[in-house]
SENU-713637 format. One line per field, with one value per residue (C-alpha): residue in one letter; x, y, z. Coordinates in Angstrom, 1 decimal, always signed. Last residue first. Layout:
N
mitor = A/...;
c1 = X/...;
c2 = Y/...;
c3 = Z/...;
END
This chain:
616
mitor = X/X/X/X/X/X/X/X/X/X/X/X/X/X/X/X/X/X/X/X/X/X/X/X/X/X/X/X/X/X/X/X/X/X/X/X/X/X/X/X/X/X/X/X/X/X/X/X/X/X/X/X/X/X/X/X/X/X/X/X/X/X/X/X/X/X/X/X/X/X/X/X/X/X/X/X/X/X/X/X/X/X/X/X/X/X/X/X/X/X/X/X/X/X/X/X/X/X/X/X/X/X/X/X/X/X/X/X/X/X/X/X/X/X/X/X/X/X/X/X/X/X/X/X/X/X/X/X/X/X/X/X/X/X/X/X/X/X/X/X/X/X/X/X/X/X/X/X/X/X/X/X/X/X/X/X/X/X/X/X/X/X/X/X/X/X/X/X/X/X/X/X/X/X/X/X/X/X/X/X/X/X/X/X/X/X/X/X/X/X/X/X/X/X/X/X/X/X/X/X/X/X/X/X/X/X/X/X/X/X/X/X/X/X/X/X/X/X/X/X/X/X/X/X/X/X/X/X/X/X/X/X/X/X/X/X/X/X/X/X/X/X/X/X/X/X/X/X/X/X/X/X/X/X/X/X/X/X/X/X/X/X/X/X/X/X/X/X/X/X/X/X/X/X/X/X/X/X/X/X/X/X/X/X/X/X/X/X/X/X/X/X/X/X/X/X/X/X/X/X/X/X/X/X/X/X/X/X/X/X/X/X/X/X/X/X/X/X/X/X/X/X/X/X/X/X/X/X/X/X/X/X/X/X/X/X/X/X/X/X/X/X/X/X/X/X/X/X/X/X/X/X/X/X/X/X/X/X/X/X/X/X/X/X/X/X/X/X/X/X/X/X/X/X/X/X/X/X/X/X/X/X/X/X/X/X/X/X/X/X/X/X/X/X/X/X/X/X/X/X/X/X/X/X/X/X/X/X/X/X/X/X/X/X/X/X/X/X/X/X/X/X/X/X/X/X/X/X/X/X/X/X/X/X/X/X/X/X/X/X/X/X/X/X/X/X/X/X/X/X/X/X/X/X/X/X/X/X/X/X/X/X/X/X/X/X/X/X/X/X/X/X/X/X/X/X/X/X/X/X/X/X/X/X/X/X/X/X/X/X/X/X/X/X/X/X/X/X/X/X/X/X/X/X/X/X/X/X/X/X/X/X/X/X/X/X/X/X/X/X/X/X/X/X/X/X/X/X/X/X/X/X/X/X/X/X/X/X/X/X/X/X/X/X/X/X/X/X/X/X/X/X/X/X/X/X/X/X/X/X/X/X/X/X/X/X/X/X/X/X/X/X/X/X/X/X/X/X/X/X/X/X/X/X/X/X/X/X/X/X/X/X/X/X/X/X/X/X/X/X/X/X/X/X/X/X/X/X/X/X/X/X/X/X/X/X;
c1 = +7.3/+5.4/+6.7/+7.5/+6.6/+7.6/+5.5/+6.1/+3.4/+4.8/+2.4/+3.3/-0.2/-3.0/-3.8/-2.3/-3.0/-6.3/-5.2/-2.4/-4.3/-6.7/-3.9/-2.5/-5.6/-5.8/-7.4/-6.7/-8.7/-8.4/-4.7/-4.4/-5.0/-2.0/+0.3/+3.3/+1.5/+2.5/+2.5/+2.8/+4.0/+2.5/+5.3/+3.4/+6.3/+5.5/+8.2/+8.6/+10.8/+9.7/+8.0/+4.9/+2.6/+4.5/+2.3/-0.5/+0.5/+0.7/-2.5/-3.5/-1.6/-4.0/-7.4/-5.8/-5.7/-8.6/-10.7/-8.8/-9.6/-13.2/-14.5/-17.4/-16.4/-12.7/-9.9/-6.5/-3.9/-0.2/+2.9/+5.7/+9.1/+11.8/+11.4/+9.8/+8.0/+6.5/+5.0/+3.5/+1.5/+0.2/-0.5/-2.7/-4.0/-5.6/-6.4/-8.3/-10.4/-11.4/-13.2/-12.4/-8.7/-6.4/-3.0/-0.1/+3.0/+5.4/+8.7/+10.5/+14.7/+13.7/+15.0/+17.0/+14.1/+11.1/+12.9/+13.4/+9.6/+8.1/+10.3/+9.2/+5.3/+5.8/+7.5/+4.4/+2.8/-0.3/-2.5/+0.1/+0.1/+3.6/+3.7/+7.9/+8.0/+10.6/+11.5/+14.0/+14.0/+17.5/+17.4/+19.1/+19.3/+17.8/+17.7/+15.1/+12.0/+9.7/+7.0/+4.2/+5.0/+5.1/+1.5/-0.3/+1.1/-0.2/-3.3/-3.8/-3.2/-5.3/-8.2/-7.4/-7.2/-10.9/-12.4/-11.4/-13.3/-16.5/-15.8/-15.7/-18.7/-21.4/-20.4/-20.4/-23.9/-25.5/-24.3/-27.3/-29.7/-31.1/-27.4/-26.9/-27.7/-26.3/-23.4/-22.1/-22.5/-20.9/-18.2/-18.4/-17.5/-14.9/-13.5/-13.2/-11.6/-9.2/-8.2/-8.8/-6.1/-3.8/-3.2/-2.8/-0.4/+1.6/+2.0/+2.8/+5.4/+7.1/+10.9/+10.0/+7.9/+8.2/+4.6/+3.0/+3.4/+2.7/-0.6/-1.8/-0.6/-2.4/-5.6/-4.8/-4.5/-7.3/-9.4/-8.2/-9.5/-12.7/-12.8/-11.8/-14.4/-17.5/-16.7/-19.0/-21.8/-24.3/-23.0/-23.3/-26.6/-26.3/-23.6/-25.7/-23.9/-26.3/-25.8/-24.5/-22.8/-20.3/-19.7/-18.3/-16.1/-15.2/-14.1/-12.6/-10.4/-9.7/-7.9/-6.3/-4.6/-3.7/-2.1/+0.1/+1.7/+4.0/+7.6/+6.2/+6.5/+4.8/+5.7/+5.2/+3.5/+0.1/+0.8/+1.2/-2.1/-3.5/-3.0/+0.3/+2.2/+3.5/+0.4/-0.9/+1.9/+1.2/-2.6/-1.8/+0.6/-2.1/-4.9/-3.0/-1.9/-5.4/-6.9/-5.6/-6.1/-9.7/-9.6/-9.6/-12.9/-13.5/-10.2/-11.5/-15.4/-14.3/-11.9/-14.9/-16.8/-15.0/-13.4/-17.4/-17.9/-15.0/-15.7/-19.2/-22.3/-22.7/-19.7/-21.5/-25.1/-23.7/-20.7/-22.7/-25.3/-22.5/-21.2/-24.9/-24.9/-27.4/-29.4/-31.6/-31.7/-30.1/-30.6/-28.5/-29.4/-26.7/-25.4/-25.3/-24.1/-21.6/-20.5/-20.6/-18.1/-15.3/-15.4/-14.8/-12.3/-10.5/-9.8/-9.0/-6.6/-5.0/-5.2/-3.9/-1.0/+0.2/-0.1/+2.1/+4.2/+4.3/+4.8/+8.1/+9.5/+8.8/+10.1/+13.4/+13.8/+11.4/+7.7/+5.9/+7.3/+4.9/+1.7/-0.6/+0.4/-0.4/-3.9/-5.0/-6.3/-8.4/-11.4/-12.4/-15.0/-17.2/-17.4/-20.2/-22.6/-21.3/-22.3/-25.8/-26.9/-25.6/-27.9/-30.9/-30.3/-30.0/-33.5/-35.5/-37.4/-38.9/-37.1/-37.4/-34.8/-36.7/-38.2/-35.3/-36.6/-40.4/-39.4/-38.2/-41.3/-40.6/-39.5/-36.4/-34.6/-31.0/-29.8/-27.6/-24.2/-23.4/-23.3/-19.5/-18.3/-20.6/-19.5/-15.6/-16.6/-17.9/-15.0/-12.4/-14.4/-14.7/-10.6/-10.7/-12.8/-10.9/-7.4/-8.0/-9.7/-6.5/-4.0/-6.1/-6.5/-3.1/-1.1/-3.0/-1.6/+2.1/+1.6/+0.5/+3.4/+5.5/+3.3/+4.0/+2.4/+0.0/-1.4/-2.5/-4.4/-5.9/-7.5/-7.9/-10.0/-12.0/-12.6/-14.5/-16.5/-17.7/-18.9/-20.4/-22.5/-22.8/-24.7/-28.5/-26.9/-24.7/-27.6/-27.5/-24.2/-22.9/-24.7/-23.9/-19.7/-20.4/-22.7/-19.4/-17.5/-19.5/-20.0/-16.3/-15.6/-18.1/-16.8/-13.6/-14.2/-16.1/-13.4/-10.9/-13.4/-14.2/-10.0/-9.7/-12.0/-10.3/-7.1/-8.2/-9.7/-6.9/-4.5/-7.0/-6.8/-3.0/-2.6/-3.0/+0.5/+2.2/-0.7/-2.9/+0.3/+1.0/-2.9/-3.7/-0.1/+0.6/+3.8/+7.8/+7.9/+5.9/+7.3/+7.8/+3.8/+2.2/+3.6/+1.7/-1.4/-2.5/-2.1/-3.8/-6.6/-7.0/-7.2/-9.7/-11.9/-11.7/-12.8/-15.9/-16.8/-16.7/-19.0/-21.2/-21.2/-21.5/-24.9/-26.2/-28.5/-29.9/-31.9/-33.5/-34.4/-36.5/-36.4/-36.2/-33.0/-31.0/-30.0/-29.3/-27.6/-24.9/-24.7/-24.4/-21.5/-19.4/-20.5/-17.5/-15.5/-14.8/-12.4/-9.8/-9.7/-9.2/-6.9/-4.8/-2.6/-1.3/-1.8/-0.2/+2.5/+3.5/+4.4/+6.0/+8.2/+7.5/+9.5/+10.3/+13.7/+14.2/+12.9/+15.6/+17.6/+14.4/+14.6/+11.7/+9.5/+8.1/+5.3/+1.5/-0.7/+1.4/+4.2/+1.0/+0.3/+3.3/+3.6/+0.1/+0.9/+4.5/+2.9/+0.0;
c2 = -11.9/-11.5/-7.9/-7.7/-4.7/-3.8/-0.8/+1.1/+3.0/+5.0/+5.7/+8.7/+10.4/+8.4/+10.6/+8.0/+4.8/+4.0/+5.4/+2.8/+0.1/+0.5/+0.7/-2.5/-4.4/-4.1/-7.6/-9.0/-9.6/-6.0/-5.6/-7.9/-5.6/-3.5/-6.9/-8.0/-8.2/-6.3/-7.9/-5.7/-6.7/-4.0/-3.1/-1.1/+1.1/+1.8/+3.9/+4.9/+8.5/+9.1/+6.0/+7.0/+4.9/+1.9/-0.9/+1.2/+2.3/-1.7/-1.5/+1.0/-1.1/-4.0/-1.8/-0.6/-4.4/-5.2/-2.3/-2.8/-6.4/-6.8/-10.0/-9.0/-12.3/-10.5/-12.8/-11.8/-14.1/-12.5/-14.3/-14.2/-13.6/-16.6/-18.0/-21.6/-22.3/-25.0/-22.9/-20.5/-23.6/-24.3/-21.0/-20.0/-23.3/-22.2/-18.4/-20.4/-22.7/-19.6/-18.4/-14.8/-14.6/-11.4/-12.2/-10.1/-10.6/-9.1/-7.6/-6.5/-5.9/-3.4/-2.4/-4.9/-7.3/-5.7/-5.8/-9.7/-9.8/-8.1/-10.1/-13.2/-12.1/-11.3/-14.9/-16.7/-17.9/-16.7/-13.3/-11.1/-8.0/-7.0/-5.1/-3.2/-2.2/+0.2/+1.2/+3.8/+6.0/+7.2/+11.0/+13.2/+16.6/+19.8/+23.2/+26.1/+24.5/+25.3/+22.0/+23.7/+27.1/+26.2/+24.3/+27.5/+29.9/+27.2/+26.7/+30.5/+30.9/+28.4/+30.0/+33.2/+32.1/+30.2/+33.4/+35.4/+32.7/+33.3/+36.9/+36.9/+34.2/+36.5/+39.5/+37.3/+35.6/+39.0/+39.8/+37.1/+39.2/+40.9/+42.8/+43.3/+47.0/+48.2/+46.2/+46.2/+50.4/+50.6/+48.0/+50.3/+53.3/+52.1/+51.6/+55.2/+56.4/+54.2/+55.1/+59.2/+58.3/+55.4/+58.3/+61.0/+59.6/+57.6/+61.1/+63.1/+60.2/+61.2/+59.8/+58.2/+59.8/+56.3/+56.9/+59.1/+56.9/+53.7/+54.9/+55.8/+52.5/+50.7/+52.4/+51.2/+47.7/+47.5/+49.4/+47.0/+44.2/+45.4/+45.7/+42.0/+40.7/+42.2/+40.8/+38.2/+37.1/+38.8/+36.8/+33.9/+33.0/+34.2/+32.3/+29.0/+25.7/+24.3/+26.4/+23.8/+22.2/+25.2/+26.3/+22.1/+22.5/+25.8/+24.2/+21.4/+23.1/+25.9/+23.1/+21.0/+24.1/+24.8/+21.6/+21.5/+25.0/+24.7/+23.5/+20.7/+18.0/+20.1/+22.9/+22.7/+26.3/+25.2/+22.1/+24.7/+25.2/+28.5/+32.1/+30.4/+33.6/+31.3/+29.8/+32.9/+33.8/+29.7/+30.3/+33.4/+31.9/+28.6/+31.5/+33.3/+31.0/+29.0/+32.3/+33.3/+30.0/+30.2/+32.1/+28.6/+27.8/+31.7/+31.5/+28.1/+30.1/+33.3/+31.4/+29.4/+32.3/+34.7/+31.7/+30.5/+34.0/+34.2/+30.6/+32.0/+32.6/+36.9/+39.1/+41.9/+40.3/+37.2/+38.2/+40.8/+38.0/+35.6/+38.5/+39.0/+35.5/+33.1/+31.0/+33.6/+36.6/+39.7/+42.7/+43.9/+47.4/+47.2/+50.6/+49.3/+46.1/+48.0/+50.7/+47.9/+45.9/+48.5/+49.9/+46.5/+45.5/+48.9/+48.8/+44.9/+46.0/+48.9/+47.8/+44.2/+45.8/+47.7/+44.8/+42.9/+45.5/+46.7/+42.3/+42.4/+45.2/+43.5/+40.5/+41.6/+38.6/+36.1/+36.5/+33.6/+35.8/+39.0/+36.3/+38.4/+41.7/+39.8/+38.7/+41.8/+42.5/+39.1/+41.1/+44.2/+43.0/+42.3/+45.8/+45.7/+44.4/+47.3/+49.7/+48.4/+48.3/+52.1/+53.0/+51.1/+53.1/+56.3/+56.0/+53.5/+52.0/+48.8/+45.8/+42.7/+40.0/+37.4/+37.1/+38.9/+38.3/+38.9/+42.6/+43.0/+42.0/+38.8/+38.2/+40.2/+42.6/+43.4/+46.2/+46.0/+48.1/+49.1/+53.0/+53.1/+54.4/+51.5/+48.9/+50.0/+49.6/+46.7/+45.1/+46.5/+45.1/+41.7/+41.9/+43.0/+39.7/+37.6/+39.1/+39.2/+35.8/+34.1/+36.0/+34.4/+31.1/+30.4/+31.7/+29.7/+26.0/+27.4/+29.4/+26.3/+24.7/+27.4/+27.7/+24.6/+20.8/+21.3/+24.0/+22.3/+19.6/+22.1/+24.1/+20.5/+19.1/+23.1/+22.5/+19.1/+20.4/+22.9/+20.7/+17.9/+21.4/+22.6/+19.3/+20.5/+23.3/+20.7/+20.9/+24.4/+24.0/+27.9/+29.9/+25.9/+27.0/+30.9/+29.7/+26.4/+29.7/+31.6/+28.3/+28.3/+32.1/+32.1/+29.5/+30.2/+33.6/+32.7/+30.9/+33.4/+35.7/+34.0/+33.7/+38.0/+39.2/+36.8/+37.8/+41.4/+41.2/+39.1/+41.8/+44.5/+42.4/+42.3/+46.0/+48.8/+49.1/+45.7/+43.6/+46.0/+45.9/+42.2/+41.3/+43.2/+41.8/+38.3/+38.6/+39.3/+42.1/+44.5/+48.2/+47.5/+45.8/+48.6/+51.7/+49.8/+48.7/+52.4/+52.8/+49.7/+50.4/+54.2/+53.0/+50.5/+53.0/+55.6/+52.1/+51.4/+54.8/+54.3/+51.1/+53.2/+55.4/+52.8/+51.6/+54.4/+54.4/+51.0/+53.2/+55.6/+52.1/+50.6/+49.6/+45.7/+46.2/+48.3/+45.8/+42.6/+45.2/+45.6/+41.9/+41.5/+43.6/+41.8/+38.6/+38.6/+41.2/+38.5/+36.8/+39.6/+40.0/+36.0/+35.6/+38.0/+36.5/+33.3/+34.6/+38.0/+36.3/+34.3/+38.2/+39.3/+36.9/+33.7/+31.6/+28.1/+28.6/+30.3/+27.0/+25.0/+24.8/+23.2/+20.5/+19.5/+16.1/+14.3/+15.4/+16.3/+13.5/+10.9/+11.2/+10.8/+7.4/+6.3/+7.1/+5.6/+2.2/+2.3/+2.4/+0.0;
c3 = +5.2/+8.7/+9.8/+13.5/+14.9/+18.5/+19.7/+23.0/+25.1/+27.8/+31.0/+33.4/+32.2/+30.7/+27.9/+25.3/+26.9/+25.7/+21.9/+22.4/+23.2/+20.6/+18.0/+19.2/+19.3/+15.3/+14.8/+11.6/+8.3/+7.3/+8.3/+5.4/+2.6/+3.2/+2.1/+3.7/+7.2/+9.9/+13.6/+16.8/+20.1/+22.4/+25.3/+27.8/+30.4/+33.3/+35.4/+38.8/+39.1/+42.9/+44.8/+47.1/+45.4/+43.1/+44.2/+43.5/+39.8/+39.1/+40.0/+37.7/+35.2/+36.0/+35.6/+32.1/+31.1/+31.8/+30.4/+26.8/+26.1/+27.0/+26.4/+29.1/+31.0/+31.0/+33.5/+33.8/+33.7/+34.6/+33.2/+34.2/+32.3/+32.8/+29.0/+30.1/+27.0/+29.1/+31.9/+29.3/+27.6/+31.1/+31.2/+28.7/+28.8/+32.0/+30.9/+27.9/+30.7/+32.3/+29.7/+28.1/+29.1/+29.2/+28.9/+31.0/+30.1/+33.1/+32.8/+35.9/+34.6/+32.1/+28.4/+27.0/+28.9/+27.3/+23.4/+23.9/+25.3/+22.3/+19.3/+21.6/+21.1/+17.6/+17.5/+18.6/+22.1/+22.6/+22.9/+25.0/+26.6/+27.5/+30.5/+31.2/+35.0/+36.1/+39.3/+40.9/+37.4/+36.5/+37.0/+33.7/+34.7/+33.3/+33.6/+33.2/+31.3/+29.0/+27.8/+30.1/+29.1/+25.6/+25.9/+27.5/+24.9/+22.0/+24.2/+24.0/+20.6/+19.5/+21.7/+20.1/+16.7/+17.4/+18.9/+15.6/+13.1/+15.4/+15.3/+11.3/+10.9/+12.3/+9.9/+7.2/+8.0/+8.2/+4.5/+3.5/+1.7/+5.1/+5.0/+1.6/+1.4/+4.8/+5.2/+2.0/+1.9/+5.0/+3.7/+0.9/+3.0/+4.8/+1.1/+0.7/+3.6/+4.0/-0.1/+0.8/+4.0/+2.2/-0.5/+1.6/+4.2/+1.3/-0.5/+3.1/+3.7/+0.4/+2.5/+5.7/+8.9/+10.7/+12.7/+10.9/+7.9/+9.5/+11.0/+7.7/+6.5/+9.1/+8.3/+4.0/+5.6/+7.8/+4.7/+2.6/+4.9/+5.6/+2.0/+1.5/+3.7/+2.7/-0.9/-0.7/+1.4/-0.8/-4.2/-3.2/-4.1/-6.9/-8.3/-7.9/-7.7/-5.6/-2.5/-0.3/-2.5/-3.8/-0.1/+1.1/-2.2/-0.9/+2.5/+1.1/-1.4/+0.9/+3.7/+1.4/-0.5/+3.1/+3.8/+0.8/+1.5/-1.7/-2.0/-4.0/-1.8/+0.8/+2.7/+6.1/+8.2/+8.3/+10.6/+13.2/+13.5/+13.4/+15.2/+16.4/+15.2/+12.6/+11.8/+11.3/+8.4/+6.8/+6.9/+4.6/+2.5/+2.3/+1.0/-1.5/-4.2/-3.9/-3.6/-6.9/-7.9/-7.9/-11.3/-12.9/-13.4/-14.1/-16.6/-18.2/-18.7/-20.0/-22.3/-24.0/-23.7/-25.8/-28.1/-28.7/-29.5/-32.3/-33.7/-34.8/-33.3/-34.1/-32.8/-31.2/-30.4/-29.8/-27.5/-25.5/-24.5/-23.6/-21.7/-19.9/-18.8/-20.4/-18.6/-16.4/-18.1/-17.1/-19.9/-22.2/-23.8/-26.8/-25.2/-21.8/-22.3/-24.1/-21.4/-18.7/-20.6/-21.3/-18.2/-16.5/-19.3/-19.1/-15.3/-14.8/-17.6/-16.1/-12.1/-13.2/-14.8/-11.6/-9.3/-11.4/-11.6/-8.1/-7.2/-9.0/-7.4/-4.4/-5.1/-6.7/-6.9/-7.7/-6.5/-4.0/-0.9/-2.3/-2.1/+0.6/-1.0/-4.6/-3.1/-2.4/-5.7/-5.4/-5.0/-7.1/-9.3/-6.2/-6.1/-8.9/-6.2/-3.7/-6.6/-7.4/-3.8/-3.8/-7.0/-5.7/-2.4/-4.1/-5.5/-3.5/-6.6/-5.4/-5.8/-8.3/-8.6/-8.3/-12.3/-14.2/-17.5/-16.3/-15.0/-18.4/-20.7/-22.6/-26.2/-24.7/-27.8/-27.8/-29.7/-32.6/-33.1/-36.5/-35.9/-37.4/-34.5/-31.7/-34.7/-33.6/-30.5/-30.4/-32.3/-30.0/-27.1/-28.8/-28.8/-25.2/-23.9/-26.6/-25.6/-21.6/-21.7/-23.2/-21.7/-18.2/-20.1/-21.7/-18.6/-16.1/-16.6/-16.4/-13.7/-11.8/-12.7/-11.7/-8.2/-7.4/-8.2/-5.7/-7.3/-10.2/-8.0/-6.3/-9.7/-11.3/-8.0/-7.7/-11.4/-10.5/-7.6/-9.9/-12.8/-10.4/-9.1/-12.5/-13.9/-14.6/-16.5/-18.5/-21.3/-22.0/-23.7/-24.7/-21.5/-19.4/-19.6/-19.0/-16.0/-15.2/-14.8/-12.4/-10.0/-9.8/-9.2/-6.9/-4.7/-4.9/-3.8/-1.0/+0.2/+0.0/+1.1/+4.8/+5.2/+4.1/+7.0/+9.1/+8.3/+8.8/+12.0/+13.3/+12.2/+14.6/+17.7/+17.2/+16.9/+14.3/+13.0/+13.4/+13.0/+10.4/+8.4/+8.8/+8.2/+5.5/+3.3/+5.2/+2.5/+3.0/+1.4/+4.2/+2.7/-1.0/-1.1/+1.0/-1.3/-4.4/-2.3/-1.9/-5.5/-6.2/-3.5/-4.9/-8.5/-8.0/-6.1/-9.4/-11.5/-9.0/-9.6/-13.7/-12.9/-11.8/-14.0/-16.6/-15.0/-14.5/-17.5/-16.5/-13.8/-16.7/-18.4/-15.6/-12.0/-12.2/-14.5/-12.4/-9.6/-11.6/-14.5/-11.1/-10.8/-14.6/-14.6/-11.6/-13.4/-16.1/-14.8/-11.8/-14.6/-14.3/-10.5/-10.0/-12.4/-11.5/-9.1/-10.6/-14.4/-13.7/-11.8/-14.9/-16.5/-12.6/-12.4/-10.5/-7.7/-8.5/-8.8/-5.6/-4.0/-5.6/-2.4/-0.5/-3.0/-5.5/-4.3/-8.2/-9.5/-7.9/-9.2/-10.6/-7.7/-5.2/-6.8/-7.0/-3.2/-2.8/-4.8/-2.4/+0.5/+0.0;
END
């Protein structure tokens, strides 16, 4: 069984990569794009038909505002990037939100922020996923009934990918994310050159319009439809932290790296956004429920041909895909916490790979867990998201305020202002989130956060509480006064004379002890004992409840008594342990051993030893 799962695992992820090669498998700032960006570039793809969700019940007039909008969300783009820029060169060695809310703001305030950016990780896997397989079901209507075993499936590649490295993962990104951002700006191009040339159709709905978007009526509120429609279209803006999270994946220079990475996603994310919302609004696209609005933009602008089906066949691999921004960011983040003992320590190992193997594990089953539970439906997703990562910028860009009064360093004033208007501004859309998506499912964010917070602090605590226990000034070495080696035993075989030979190297008072059912087996027991004659004694202890575990533990605390009052005693359980050749076999024996052992394990002053002996 070993070696089919190592071949196995070599099949799936490669073969193990050095520690010394680790710089090697760090990413420039081109691959980083596709790492990185992904997840930003593909969200254009529902970000606009969330904020033509809002408009459309209320009537053309409303649908009017769409681009400005969308031109507001652009100006708040440019704010986080250039407040992210002067963050990236000053905290270089990643945890971005949460190492500058840490350090600057407080410990309480970091956790806020890791948190806040943990919950939209997940989320954004989530959505991204169940986004994609839309653009995959707009072109094949007849997977639509499958999207949820066509999520869970791209979050499987998207892990699997990732645990190979982040080269690797580059590697399977690059074609899709260069992919989408030519066909998605390529069919801009052409729209707008057919907007000049007065070419452009408009879309017509054999339906009225509050019928196409059955479910997603509102009443006219005025600036509230218009604010609920801007903190929808936010959602374009998440994964644009994940490159300060992510600085340590980057090659050298790493920071510089990171600026222009960060620095190209804010102009393309920028134009596509822009680009979109000012065509759907000028070919008067409406939301309609199996088709997605860019789908709708593609046929209208480019007709059926090859070059649609190229629009929305890379629209949907980079959405599938776009979850390895988080699946880049995420484990570096658990890894940061985990070093501050904010999360388990287990976070901090690379894998194989040289990546955070246990924190791709981790997002892939909790966004897996996300994607089921709401069907595969973007919608429904939509309110819990992005809440988290503007709390988070606006941590960050706070912190960064704070830093600059603080250090006082060369075009402080600059950083000052900049961090200040870009603080400023986000605070408000997390007002904005809070307020407008609140009854639609926002509430369960803002429940989650503190719950996620509690559990850091409790880790922390026992992690504190466990190094004090295990710190010590000096240390002697005190030879025990007694020490008793039990070996249970079930016959008379050579696992149980591999057992006994190890008890004796290791402790003058060895004693088998057998646990009978019937008397008349404890009596052969030891009539057959008597005749092997090895000089250890053997102890007979009757079970009529055929218990083997209760037995034994009420003989070793009777051992315990004998030693009362004796400093340094010892008791040491010696469990003679057979392994078959073959993995299979341990199914048609009984695993006492193991039972023992997990008996044994919280009993204090007790040492549980196993002796294999492997049957050839």
């Amino acid at each position: 069984m070993p070696n089919t799962w190592r071949t196995f695992k070599r099949l799936l992820v490669g073969q193990p990569l050095s520690t010394a090669v680790a710089q090697v498998e760090r990413v420039g700032w081109l691959p980083g794009l596709a790492v990185f960006s992904s997840d930003a570039l593909s969200s254009v793809a529902y970000a606009v038909e969330e904020i033509l969700l809002v408009f459309a019940p209320v009537g053309a007039a409303a649908l009017a505002l769409s681009t400005p909008v969308a031109g507001a969300i652009v100006v708040l783009l440019a704010l986080v990037v250039t407040s992210f820029r002067q963050l990236i060169p000053a905290y270089s060695n990643g945890g971005g939100s949460y190492a500058v809310a840490r350090e600057n703001l407080g410990q309480m305030t970091g956790l806020v922020a890791a948190a806040a950016l943990l919950v939209d990780y997940v989320l954004t896997v989530a959505v991204s996923v169940t986004a994609g397989v839309a653009a995959v079901t707009s072109a094949i209507p007849p997977l639509f009934e499958h999207r949820v075993a066509l999520g869970l499936s791209a979050v499987v590649l998207v892990a699997l990918a990732n645990l190979r490295g982040v080269r690797e993962s580059a590697t399977l990104l690059a074609i899709p994310t260069y992919g989408f951002i030519a066909s998605l700006g390529g069919m801009l191009v052409v729209g707008l050159y057919r907007w000049v040339a007065g070419t452009l159709p408009h879309a017509t709905y054999a339906q009225a319009v509050d019928a196409s978007v059955a479910g997603a009526a509102m009443p006219a509120i005025g600036a509230f439809v218009v604010l609920r429609a801007f903190s929808s279209g936010c959602t374009a803006m998440t994964g644009v932290e994940a490159i300060a999270d992510g600085v340590t994946a980057f090659k050298e220079p790493r920071a510089k790296n990171a600026v222009a990475t960060l620095t190209m996603l804010g102009i393309v994310l920028s134009t596509l956004m822009l680009g979109t919302t000012a065509l759907a609004q000028k070919l008067g696209i409406l939301p309609v429920a199996g088709e997605t609005v860019i789908s709708q933009i593609g046929r209208l602008v480019l007709g059926g041909g090859p070059f649609y089906f190229a629009v929305q066949f890379f629209t949907a691999a980079v959405l599938l895909l776009a979850a390895n921004t988080c699946f880049a960011a995420f484990p570096i983040l658990t890894s940061v916490l985990a070093e501050d003992r904010f999360m388990p320590r287990q976070l901090t190992h690379r894998g194989d790979r040289l990546v955070y193997s246990n924190g791709i594990a981790i997002l892939s089953v909790l966004a897996a867990t996300l994607i089921v539970v709401v069907g595969g439906a973007t919608h429904a997703l939509i309110p819990l998201y992005a809440i988290g990562v503007f709390l988070s910028f606006t941590l960050s860009q706070l912190g960064m305020v704070r830093r600059a009064l603080r250090l006082r360093e060369r075009h402080w004033e600059w950083t000052l202002a900049v961090s200040g208007i870009g603080a400023a501004a986000t605070a408000t859309v997390v007002v904005i989130f809070a307020v407008t998506k609140f009854a639609h499912g926002a509430w369960i964010v803002v429940l989650v956060i503190p719950l996620i917070i509690l559990f850091f602090l409790l880790l922390h605590d026992h992690y504190v509480a466990f190094g004090k226990a295990l710190a010590m000034e000096e240390w002697s070495a005190v030879a025990p006064r007694r020490h008793v080696a039990i070996v249970p035993v079930s016959g008379i075989h050579r696992g149980v004379a591999n057992a006994l030979t190890y008890a004796l190297s290791v402790s003058k008072d060895v004693r088998a002890v057998y646990i009978a059912e019937r008397p008349e087996d404890g009596e052969r027991m030891e009539e057959q004992w008597t005749l092997w004659d090895n000089g250890v004694p053997l102890v007979v202890l009757e079970s009529p409840y055929r218990s083997v575990i209760g037995p034994l533990l009420q003989y070793i605390d009777q051992v315990d008594v004998e030693f009362e009052g004796e400093q340094g005693a010892l008791v040491t359980v010696v469990l003679p342990e057979i392994v078959p050749s073959k993995w299979w076999h341990h199914l048609l024996h009984n695993n006492t051993a193991l039972l023992v052992k997990g008996a044994l394990l919280f009993r204090k002053g007790k040492i549980c030893v196993s002796v294999p002996y492997h049957v050839e």
